[in-house]
VEXDRENFI-484883 format. One line per field, with one value per residue (C-alpha): residue number from 1; residue in one letter; y, z, x. Coordinates in Angstrom, 3 decimals, m for minus. Layout:
BEGIN
pos c(NUM	...);
code c(A	...);
north c(Y	...);
up c(Z	...);
east c(X	...);
END
This chain:
BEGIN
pos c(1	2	3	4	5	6	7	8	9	10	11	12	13	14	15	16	17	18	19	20	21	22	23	24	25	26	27	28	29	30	31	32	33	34	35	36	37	38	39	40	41	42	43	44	45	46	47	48	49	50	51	52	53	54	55	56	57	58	59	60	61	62	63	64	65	66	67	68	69	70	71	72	73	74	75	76	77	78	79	80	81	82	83	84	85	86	87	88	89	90	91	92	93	94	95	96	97	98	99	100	101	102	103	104	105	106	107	108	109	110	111	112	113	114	115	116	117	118	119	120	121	122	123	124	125	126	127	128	129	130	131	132	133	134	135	136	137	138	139	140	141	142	143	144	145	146	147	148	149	150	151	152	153	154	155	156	157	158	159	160	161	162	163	164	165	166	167	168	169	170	171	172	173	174	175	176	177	178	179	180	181	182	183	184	185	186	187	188	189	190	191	192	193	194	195	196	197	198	199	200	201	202	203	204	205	206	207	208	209	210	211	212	213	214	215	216	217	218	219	220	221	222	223	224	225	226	227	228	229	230	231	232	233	234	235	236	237	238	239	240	241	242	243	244	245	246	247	248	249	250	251	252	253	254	255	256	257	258	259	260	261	262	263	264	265	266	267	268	269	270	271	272	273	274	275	276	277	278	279	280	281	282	283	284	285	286	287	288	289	290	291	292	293	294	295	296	297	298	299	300	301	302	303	304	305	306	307	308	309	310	311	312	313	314	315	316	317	318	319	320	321	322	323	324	325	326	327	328	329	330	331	332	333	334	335	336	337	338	339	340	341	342	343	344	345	346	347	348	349	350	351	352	353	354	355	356	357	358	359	360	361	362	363	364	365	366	367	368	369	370	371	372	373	374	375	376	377	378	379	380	381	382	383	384	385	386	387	388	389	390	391	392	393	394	395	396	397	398	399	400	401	402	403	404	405	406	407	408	409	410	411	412	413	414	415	416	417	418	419	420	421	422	423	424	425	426	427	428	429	430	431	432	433	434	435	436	437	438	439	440	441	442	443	444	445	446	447	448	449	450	451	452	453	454	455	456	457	458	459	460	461	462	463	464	465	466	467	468	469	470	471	472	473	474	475	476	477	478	479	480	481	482	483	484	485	486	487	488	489	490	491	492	493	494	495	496	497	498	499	500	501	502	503	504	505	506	507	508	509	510	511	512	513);
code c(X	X	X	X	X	X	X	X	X	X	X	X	X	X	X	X	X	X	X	X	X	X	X	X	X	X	X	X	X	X	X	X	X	X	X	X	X	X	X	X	X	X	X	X	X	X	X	X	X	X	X	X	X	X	X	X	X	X	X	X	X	X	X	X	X	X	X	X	X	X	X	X	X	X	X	X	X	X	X	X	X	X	X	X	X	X	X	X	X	X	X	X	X	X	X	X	X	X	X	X	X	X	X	X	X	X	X	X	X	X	X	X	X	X	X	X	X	X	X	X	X	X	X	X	X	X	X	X	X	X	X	X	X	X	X	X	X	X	X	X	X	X	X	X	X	X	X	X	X	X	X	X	X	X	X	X	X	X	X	X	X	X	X	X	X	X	X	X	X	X	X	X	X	X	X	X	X	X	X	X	X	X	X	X	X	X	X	X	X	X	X	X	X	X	X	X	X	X	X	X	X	X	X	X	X	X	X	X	X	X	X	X	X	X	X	X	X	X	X	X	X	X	X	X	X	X	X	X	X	X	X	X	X	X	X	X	X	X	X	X	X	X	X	X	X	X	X	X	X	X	X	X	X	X	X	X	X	X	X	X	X	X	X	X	X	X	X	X	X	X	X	X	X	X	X	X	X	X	X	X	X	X	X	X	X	X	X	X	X	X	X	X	X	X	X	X	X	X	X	X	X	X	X	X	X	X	X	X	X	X	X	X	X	X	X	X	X	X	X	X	X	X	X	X	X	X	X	X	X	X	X	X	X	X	X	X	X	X	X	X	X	X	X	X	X	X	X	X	X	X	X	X	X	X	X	X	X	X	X	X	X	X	X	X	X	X	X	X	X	X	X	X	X	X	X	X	X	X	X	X	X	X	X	X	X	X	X	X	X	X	X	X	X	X	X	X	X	X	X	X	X	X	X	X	X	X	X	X	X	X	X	X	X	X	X	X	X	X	X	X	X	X	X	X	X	X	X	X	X	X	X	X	X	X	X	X	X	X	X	X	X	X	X	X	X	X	X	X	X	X	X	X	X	X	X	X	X	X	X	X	X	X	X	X	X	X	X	X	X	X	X	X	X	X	X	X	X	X	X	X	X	X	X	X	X	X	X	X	X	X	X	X	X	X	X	X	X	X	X	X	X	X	X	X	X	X	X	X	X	X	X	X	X);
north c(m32.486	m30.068	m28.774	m28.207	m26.430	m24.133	m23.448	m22.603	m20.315	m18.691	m17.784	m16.864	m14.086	m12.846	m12.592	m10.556	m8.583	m7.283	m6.693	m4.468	m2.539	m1.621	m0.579	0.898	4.499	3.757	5.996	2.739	0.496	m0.387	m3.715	m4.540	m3.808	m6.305	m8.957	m8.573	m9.038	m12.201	m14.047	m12.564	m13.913	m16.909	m18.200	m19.200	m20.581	m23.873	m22.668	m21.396	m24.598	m26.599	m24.266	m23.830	m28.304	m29.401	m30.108	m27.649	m28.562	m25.120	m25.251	m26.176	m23.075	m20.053	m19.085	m16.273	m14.402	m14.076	m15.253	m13.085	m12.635	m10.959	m8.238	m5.219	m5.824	m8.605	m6.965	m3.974	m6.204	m8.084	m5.159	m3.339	m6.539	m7.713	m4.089	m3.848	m7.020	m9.402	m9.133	m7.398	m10.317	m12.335	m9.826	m10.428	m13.705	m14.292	m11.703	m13.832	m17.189	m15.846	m14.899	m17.646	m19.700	m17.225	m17.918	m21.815	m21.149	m19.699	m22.809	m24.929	m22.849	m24.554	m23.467	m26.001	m26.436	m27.991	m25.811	m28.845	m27.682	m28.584	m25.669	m22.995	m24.757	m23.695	m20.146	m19.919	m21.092	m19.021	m15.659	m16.999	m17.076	m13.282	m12.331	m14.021	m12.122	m8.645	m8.608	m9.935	m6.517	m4.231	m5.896	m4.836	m1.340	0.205	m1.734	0.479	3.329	3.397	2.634	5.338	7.895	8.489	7.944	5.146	2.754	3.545	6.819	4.530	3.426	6.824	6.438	6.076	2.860	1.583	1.891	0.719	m2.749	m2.551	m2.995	m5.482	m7.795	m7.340	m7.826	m10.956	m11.687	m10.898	m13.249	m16.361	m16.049	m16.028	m18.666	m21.099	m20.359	m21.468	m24.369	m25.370	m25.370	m27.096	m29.889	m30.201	m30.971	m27.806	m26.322	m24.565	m20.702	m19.070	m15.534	m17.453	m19.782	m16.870	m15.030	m17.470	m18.841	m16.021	m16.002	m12.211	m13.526	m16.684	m16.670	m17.971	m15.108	m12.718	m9.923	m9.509	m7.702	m7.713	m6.292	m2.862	m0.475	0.723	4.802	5.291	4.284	6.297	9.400	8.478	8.424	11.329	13.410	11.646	12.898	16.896	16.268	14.409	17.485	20.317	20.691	22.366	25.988	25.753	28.742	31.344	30.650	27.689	25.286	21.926	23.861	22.576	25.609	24.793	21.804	22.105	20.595	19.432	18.809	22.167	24.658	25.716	25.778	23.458	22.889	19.107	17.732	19.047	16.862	13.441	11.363	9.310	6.324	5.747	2.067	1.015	m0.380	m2.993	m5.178	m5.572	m6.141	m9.506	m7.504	m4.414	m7.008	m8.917	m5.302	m3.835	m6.230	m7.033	m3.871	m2.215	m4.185	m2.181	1.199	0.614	3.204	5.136	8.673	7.866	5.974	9.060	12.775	15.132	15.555	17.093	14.182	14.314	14.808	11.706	9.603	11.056	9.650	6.203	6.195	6.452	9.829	11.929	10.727	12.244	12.460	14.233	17.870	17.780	18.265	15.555	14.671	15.757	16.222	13.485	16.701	17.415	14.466	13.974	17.795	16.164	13.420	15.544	17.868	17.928	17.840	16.651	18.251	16.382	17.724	16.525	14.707	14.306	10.447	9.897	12.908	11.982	10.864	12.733	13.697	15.979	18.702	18.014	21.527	21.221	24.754	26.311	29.837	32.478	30.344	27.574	25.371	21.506	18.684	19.227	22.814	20.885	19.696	20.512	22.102	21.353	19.192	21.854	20.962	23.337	21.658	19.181	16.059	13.955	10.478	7.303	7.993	4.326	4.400	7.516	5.959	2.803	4.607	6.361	2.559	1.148	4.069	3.684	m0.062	0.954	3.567	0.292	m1.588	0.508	1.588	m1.985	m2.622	m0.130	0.410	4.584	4.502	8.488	8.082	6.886	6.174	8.425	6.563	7.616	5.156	5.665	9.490	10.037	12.173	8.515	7.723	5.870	3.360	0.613	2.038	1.889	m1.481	m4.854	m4.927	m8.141	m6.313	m3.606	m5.754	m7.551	m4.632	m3.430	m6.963	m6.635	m2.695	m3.576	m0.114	1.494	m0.058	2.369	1.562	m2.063	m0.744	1.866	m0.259	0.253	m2.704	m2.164	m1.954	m0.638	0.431	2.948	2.546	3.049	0.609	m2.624	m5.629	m6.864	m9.672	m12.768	m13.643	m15.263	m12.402	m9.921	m12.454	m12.409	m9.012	m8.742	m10.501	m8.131	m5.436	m6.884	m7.477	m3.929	m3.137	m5.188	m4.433	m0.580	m1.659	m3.154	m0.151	m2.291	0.357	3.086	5.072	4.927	8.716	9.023	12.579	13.180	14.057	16.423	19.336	22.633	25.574	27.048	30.882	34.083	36.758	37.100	35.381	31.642	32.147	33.409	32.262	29.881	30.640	31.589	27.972	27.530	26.859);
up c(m21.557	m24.189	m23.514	m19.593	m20.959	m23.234	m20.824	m17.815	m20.674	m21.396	m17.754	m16.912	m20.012	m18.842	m15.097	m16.273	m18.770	m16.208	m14.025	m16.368	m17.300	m13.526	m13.082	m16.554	m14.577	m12.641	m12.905	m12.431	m14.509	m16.893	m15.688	m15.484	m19.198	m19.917	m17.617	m19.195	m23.000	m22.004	m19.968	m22.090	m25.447	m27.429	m27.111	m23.475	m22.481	m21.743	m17.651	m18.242	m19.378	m16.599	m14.191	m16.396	m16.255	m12.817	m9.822	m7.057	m3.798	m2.027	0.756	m2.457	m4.466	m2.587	m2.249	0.517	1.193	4.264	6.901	6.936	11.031	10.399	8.214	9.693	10.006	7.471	4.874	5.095	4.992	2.145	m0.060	0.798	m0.076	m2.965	m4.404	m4.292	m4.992	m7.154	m10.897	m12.219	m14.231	m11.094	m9.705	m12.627	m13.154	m9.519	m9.592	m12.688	m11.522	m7.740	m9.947	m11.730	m8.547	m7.605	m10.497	m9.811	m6.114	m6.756	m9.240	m6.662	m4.682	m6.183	m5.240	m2.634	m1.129	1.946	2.651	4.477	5.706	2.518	1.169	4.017	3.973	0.469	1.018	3.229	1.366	m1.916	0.826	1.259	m2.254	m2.620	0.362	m1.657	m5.106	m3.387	m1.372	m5.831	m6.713	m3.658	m4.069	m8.087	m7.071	m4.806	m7.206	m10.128	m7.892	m6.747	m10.089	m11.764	m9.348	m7.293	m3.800	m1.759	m0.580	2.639	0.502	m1.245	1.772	1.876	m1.646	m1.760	m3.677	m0.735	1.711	m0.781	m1.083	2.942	2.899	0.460	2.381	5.836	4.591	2.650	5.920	8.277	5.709	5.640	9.963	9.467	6.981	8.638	12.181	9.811	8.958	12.157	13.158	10.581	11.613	15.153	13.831	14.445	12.231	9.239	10.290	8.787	7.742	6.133	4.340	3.470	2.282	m0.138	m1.595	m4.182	m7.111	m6.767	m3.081	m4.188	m2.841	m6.135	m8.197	m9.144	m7.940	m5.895	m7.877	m9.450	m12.608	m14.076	m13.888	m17.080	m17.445	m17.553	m13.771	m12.229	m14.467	m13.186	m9.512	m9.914	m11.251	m8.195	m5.567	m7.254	m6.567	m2.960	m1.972	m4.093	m5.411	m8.637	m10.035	m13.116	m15.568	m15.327	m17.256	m18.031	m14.866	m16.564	m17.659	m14.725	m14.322	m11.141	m8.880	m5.196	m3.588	m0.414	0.917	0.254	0.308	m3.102	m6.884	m9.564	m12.954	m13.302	m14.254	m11.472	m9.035	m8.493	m7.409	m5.006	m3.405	0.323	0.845	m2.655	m5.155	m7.050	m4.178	m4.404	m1.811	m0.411	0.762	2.043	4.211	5.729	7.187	7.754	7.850	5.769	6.065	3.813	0.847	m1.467	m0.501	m2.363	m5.147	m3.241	m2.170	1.225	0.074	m1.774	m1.413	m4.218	m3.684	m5.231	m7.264	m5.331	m1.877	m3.105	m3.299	m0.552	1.891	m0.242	0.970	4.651	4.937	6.302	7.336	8.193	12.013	13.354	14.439	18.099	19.744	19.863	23.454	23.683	26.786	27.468	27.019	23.822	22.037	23.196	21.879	18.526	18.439	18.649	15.779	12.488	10.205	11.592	10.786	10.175	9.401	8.008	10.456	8.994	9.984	7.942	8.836	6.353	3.322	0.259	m0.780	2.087	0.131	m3.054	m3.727	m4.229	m4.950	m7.326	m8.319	m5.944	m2.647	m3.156	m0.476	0.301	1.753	5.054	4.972	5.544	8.848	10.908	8.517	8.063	5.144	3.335	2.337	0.543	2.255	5.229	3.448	4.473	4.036	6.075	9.584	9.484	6.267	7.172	10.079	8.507	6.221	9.642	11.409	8.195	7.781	11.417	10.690	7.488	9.285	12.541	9.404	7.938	11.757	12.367	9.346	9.365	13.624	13.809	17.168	17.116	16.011	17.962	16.389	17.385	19.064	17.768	17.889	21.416	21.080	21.948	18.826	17.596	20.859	19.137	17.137	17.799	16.121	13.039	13.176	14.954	18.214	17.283	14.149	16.383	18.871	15.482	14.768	17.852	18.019	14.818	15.200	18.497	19.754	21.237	24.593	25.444	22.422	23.276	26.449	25.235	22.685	23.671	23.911	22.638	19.888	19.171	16.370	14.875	11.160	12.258	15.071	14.172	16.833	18.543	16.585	17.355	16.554	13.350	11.685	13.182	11.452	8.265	8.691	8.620	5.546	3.792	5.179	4.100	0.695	0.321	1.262	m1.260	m3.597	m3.426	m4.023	m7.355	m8.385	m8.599	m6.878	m9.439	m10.552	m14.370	m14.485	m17.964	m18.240	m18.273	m14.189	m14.174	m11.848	m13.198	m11.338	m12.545	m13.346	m14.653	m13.879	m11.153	m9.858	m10.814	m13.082	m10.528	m9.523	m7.239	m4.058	m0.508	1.322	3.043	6.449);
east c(6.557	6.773	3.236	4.432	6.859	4.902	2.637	5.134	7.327	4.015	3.594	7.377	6.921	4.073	5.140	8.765	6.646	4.390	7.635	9.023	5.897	4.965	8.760	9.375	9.566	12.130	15.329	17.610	15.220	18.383	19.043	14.991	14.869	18.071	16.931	13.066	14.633	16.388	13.555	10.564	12.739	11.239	14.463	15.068	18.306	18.870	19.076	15.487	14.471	15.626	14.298	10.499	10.764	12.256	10.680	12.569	11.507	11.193	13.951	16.531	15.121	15.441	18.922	18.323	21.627	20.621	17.888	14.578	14.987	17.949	17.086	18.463	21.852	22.376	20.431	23.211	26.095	25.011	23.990	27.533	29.911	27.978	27.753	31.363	32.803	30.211	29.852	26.868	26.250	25.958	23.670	21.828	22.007	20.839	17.762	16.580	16.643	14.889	12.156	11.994	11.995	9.136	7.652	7.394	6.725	3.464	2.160	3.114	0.264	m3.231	m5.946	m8.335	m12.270	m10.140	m7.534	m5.436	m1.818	0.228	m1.778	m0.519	2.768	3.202	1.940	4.851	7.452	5.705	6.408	9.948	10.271	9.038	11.542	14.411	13.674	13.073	16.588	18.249	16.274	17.880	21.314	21.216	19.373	22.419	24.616	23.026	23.005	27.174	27.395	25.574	27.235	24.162	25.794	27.174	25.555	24.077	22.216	19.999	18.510	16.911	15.416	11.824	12.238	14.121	11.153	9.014	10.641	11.353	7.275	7.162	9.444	7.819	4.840	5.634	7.669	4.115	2.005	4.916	4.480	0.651	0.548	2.680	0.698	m2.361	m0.933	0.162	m3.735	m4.782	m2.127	m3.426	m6.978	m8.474	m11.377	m10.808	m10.909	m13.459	m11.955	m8.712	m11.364	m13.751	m10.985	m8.655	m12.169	m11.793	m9.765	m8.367	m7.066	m5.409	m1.891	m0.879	m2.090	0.692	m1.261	m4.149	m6.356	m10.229	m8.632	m8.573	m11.217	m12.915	m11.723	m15.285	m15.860	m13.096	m14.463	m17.772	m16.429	m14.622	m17.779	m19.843	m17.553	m17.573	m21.212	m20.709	m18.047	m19.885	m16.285	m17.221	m16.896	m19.276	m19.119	m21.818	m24.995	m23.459	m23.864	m22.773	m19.191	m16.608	m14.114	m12.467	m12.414	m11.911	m9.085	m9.405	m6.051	m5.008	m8.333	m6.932	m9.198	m7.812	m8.110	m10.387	m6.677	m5.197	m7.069	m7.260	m10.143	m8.450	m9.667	m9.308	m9.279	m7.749	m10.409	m8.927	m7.923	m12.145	m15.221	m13.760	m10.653	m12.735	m15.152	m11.974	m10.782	m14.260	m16.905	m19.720	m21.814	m19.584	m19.297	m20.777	m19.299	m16.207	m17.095	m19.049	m17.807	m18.069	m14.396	m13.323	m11.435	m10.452	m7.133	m3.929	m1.909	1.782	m0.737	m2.072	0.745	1.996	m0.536	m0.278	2.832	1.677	4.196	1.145	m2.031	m5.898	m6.625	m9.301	m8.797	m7.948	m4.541	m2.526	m4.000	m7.022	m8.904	m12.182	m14.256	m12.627	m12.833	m16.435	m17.004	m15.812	m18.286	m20.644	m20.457	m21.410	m19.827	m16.587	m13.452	m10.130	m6.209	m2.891	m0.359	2.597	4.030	7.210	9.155	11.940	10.077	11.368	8.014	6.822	9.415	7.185	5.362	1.741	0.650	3.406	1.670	3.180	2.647	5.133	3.157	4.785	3.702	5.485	3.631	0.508	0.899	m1.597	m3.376	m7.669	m9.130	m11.265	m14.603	m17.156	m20.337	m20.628	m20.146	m17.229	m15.963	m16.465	m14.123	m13.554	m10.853	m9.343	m8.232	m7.604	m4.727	m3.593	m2.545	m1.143	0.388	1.816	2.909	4.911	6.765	7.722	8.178	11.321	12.507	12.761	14.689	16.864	17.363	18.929	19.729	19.908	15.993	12.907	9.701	6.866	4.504	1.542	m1.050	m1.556	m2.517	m6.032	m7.160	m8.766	m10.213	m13.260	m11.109	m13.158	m15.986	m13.696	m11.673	m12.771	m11.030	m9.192	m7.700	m6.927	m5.084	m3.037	m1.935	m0.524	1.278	2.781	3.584	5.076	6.087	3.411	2.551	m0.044	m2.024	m3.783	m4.797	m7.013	m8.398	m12.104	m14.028	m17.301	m20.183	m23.516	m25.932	m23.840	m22.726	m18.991	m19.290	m18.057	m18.178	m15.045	m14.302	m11.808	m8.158	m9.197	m10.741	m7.896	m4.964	m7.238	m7.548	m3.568	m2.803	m5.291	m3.270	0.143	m1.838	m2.205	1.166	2.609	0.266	0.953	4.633	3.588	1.469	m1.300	m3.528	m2.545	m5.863	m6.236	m7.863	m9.464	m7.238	m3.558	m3.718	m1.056	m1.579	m2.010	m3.299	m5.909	m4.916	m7.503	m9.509	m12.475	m15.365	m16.079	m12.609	m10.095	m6.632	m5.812	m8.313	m8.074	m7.712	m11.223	m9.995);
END
């Protein structure tokens, strides 16, 4: 007994210490730091104990103030009365033992060769458990918030850790309904599906892991794959007579020169959720283009996390409905030109400037606006529009949460200017996705159904690889949340324009547009 208990202590430290170091930048990170002392202390209370040594059947454990299905309005309710009238120390006392019910949830999760229904069962009550913890962290957030004079209530909701943990719990909410339909099958006798199997074989997917993750990246890869896409792109302004001396860096997002800091090598489909990940989205002809540049753009830092946070996206350069003759005129060029398209239209970074030095250029300025490339190199199509749909199902994600009645969601997966989708995404992914986004009717019908020879074709696929396909998605939702997909550049990446005199030295250049 004592041993269990060591070893379950051990992991309950660890799990609260890496909560507080991936939120230790948070402006209302006060009451992570207090609850992090008490759970991370040798000395756990006698509560702890009991909770580290007892068997909590999962139904008993999660204390949910209110039922996942009824998110939009309950969630509100709850958040406003408990804000106003519960203790902090309740708040407190309630976000601790969630995660420590989170905490057991996910040992109860081992992983299995068989994969029998007791294993999907407890995926979806490990999900539940998630969904439980993140609505103890919103109810303490706006509590910290009214308290610290930042607004009332209903303001935080605007906050871009608000839409953050809006993600986190649909997707944990999108993986507990795909889980228990899993389950379910396995019940009735049906064989094992292949993509689940393929997928939760691995370690870094285990639904028990805290993260899904292949671990960090040595600094020397991501300056390697930085340096390979200044070659890829041609990005680099070298000094004269002295070719190997990087002056400049091109940035594509704005058409602007930047000091190397000042630009980030950013990753399209995020690495460290690994190959197994990439294939369950993509398919197995691209597992080994993860750090490749064909998965990378040089982009401005806040422009990076920017389209991380699915507020603007890359579509190709076409009006919004193009003609048939249009987008065919597209497929035919080369190179192939893309542009910004602003999705979120109230995210709180499009106001972020980018280019400080005279022009005083935002995000939102970007709209429309071409990706600038010095040669004819571009990425792989496919994961440019991959971030445009999961960009798209974040947005019906928060506009279901939260319904505005005075605000109706774009519907913008049915525009034309990715009329060759299904070269990109299998067309049962495709069709998930348009299930779970729900919005855009026009969308599954022009879901082409086809495939070919092409190295963006992919073939159609069948409702087991699209639902495997989601719960990678969700993964990387949640995951983003977590700031497990944070780049570790091997320089302080702060962005600094790069200011002088003429030729291969100048100021900040004309965009090349």
């Amino acid at each position: 007994m004592l041993h269990y208990r060591c070893g379950v202590r051990v992991f309950a430290q660890r799990f609260f210490q890496s909560q507080l170091a991936k939120k230790a930048s948070s402006p209302h990170r006060g009451w992570r730091l207090c609850i992090a002392r008490r759970v991370a202390s040798p000395r756990l209370t006698s509560l702890h104990l009991a909770l580290f040594t007892k068997k909590i059947p999962h139904s008993s454990s999660i204390h949910r103030p209110w039922h996942h299905n009824q998110l939009p309005q309950a969630a509100r309710r709850k958040s406003h009365r408990t804000s106003s009238k519960r203790a902090r120390t309740d708040l407190l006392k309630d976000y601790e033992r969630l995660g420590l019910d989170l905490v057991l949830s996910r040992k109860e999760v081992r992983p299995s060769t068989s994969f029998d229904a007791q294993y999907w069962t407890s995926a979806a009550a490990t999900c539940d458990a998630s969904v439980a913890y993140l609505h103890a962290e919103t109810e303490l957030a706006i509590r910290d918030w009214v308290d610290g004079g930042e607004g009332p209530a209903a303001s935080w909701w605007e906050t871009t850790e608000a839409r953050r943990i809006i993600e986190e719990i649909k997707a944990s909410t999108l993986e507990k309904t795909l889980y228990t339909k899993q389950a379910e099958t396995v019940k009735q006798s049906s064989p094992i599906r292949r993509a689940f199997q393929a997928m939760f074989s691995t370690s870094q997917l285990s639904i028990c892991a805290d993260k899904v993750s292949i671990g960090a990246r040595k600094r020397s890869e991501q300056s390697k794959f930085k340096d390979d896409l200044i070659q890829f792109y041609r990005a680099a302004t070298t000094k004269r007579n002295k070719p190997k001396i990087i002056v400049t860096v091109h940035d594509s997002a704005t058409g602007y020169e930047f000091v190397k800091l000042g630009v980030t090598a950013a990753h399209l489909f995020p690495y460290k959720l690994g190959p197994d990940v990439l294939v369950a989205v993509f398919g197995e002809d691209v597992e080994s283009e993860l750090m490749t540049s064909l998965n990378g753009l040089l982009l401005q830092p806040d422009v990076e996390s920017a389209l991380d946070d699915g507020a603007i996206a890359i579509v190709p350069d076409l009006p919004d409905n193009p003609t048939t003759e249009q987008v065919a005129d597209w497929e035919r060029k080369e190179p192939k030109n893309y542009r910004w398209c602003i999705i979120d239209e109230d995210a709180e970074s499009l106001e972020t400037v980018v280019v400080p030095e005279g022009q005083g250029i935002s995000i939102r300025e970007l709209e429309g606006q071409r990706l600038s490339f010095k040669n004819d190199n571009r990425p792989r199509a496919r994961y440019l529009y991959f971030l445009f749909v999961v960009a798209q199902l974040k947005m019906a994600w928060r506009h279901e949460y939260r319904t505005d009645p005075a605000k109706k969601l774009k519907p913008q997966l049915g525009k034309g200017f990715w009329a060759t989708r299904g070269r990109y995404l299998n067309r049962a992914l495709l069709l998930a996705l348009a299930k779970e986004i729900g919005h855009d009717t026009a969308f599954p019908e022009n879901i082409p159904s086809l495939s070919g020879t092409n190295h963006d074709t992919q073939p159609q696929g069948d409702d087991d690889d699209g639902e495997a396909g989601l719960v990678a998605i969700a993964k990387i939702i949640a995951a983003q949340r977590r700031g497990d997909e944070e780049e570790e550049e091997e320089e302080d990446c702060h962005c600094h324009c790069h200011s002088g005199g003429s030729g291969s030295t100048s100021a900040p250049a004309v965009p090349d547009i």
